[in-house]
N, C-alpha and C positions, 0 to 999 in steps of 0.2 A: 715662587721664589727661585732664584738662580744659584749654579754651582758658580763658586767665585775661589779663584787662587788667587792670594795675596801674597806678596814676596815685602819683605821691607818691616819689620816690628817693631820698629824704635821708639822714642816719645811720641812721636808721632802715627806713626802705622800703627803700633799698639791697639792703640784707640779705636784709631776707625776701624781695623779689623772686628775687634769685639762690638761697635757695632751693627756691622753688616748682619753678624752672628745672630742678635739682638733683635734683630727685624726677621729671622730666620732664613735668612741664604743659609746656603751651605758651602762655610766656607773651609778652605783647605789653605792651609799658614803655611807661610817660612820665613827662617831667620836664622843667618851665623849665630847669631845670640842662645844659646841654650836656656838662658833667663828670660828672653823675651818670647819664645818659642812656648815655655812653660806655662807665662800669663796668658798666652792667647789660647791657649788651652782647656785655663783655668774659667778663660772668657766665652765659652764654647764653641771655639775651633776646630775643625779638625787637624791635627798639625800632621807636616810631612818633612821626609829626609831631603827634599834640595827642592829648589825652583822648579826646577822641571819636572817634577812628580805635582806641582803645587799648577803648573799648566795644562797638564794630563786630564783631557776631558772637561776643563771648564768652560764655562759659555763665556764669562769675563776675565781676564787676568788685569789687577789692582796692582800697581808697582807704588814705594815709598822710596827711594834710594836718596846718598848722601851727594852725588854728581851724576854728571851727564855719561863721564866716563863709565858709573857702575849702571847706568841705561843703558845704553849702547851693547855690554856685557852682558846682560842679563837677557835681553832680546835675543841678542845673536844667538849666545850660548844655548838658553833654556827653553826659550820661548819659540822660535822662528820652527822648531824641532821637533816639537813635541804637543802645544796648541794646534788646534786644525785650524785651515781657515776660514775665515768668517769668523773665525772668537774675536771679542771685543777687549781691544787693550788700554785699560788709561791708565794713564803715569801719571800721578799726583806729587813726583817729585817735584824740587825746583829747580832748572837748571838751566843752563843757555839758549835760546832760541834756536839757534845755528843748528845746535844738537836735536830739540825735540824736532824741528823741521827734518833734518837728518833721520833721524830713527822714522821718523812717520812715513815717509818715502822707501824706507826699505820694507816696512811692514807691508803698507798697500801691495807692494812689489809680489808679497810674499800672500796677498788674500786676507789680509788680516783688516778689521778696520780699527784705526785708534784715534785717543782723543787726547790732549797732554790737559791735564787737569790739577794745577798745582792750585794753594789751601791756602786761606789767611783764618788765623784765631787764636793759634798758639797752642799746649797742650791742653789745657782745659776747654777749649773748645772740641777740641779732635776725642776726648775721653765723653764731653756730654754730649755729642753728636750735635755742633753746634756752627760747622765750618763754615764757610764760606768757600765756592769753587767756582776759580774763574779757566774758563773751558776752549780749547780751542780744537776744532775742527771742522769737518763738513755738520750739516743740517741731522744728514741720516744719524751721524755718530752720536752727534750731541741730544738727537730723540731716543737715541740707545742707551747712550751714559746716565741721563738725569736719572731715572730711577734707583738707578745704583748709587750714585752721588746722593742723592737726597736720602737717602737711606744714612748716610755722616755728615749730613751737613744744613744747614737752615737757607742756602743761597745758593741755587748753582744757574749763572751766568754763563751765556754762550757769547763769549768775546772776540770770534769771527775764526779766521781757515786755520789749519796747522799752525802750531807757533805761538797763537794767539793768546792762548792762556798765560804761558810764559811769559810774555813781553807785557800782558797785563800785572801780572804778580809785579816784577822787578820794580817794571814805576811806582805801583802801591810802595814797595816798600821800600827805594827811593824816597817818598814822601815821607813814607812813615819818619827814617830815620832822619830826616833834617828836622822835620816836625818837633820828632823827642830830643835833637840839640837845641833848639831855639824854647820848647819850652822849659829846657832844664837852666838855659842860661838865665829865661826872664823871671823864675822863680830865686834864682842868686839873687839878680839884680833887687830886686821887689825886698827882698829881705835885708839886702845892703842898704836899700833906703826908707827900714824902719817899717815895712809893709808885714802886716801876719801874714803867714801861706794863707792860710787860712780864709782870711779876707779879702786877699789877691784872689783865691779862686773861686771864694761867691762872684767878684763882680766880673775879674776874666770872662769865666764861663757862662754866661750871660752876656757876653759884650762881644764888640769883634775880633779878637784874639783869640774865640773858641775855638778851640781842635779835640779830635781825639786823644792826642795824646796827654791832654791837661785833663778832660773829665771823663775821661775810660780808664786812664793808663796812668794817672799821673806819679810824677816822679819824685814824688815828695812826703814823706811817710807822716800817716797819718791824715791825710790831705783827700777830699773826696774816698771813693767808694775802693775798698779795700784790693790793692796790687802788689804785684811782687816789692815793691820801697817798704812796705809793711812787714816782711819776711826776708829784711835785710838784701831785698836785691835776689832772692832765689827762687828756683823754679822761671815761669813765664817763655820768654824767646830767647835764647842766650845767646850775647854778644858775640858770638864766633856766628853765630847765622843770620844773624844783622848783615855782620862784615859782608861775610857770604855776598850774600843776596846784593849789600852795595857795590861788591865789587864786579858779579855780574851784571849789573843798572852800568858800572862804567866801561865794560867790553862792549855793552849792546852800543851803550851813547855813541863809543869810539867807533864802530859800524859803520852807523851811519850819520856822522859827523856832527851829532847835537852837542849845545851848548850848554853845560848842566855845572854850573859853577856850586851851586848849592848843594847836589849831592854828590861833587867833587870832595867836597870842604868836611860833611858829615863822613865818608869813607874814609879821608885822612885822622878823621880825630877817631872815630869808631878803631881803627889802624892802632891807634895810638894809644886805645884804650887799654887791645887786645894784647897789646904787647907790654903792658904792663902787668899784664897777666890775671887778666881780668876778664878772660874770652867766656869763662862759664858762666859771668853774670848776669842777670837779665839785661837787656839794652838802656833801661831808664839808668842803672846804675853807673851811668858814663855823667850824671849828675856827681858824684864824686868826686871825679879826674879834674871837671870844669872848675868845683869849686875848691879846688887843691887841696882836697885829702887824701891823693893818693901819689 
């Protein structure tokens, strides 16, 4: 088992940190959060006073952060300093391409080898050790990372050189979120003309309109196998990370000059959702907006 610093504690990092703990690394936490600092504790972590105590001596460092900006920060500041190199860094934030490219080039620089390893599942996967990680770096990293990864997560994919993982997230969830408009709109519709959900999503899901987001996720409470529409739209992925993430799907697109009308349209309404003040709620519940009760 490896010493593992993890920096990042939030719904997310929470999770995986406790279960790194779980498999028995030896891991060493951090978090602003004096609440999140306490669970991983409670998780059996060893918790410490800053980032840079949390890179002291580890063979891995696990980043979770909220942007690219607090990567780039937490590298420079904590990590480039105080990590020897050759420690192993992956970043399971999600963030811009541009950036995790950036940050990876200054590490190499620096002896470090890293992987950017951002997470699809949502909290309940990151709490049951259940993620999904789509992995970008060289061969050697990504032979370096799995064990550590699979130690949170039930998939970890190596989706080709620096960057890679990144730019794989965004389009997931790009898809995702045009996906959960189109099936929140065809479930209105279906019901405007006299359809049960009910019976719309036996034969849906069965038929070619199946997606994820109808029979994993769907957005209509009480309808298939129990989601955040059951618990009024809480907890799950919430709409301000949606946004997130479509708005970095529209930086990347604008890059390098793709055509992406679809998950133009979904980040305008997601937009639209948020600003109704509705960012905390889980993403399906933009099924409200569409059907005008909000």
């Amino acid at each position: 088992m490896a010493r593992i610093g993890f920096i990042g504690l939030g719904n997310m990092g929470g999770g995986m940190a406790a279960n790194l703990a779980k498999t028995g690394h030896d891991v060493h936490a951090f978090d602003l959060s004096e609440d999140a600092v306490e669970r991983a504790k409670q998780a059996g972590c060893l918790t410490v006073a800053s980032a840079a105590a949390a890179a002291d001596g580890a063979e891995a460092v696990v980043t979770m952060l909220p942007a690219g900006k607090h990567v780039e920060q937490v590298y420079a500041d904590s990590l480039f300093g105080n990590a020897q190199p050759g420690t192993l860094l992956l970043d399971c934030s999600t963030i811009d391409v541009a950036t995790a490219k950036r940050v990876a080039e200054a590490a190499a620089a620096k002896g470090f080898v890293t992987v950017d390893a951002p997470v699809s599942g949502g909290i309940a996967a990151a709490n049951e050790g259940t993620l999904t990680f789509m992995v970008g770096g060289s061969h050697a990293a990504f032979e370096r990372a799995e064990p550590i990864l699979s130690a949170m997560g039930k998939a970890v994919i190596h989706a080709g050189a620096s960057g890679a993982g990144q730019a794989a997230k965004i389009c997931n969830n790009m898809l995702l979120g045009a996906s959960m408009v189109a099936t929140c709109e065809t479930f209105l519709l279906a019901q405007k003309l006299g359809l049960d959900p009910q019976t719309f999503f036996d034969i849906a899901s069965k038929a070619s309109g199946q997606c994820w987001s109808m029979t994993s996720y769907c957005p209509v409470p009480g309808v298939g196998p129990v989601t955040p529409a059951d618990r009024d739209y809480q907890g799950g992925f919430a709409t301000a990370l949606m946004l997130k993430d479509l708005r970095l799907a529209m930086e990347a697109a604008s890059g390098v000059a793709a055509d992406v009308p679809m998950g133009a349209k979904a980040a305008e309404l997601y937009q639209q959702f948020a600003d109704a003040g509705q960012g905390g709620l889980d993403f399906s519940g933009i099924i409200k907006m569409l059907g005008g009760k909000i």
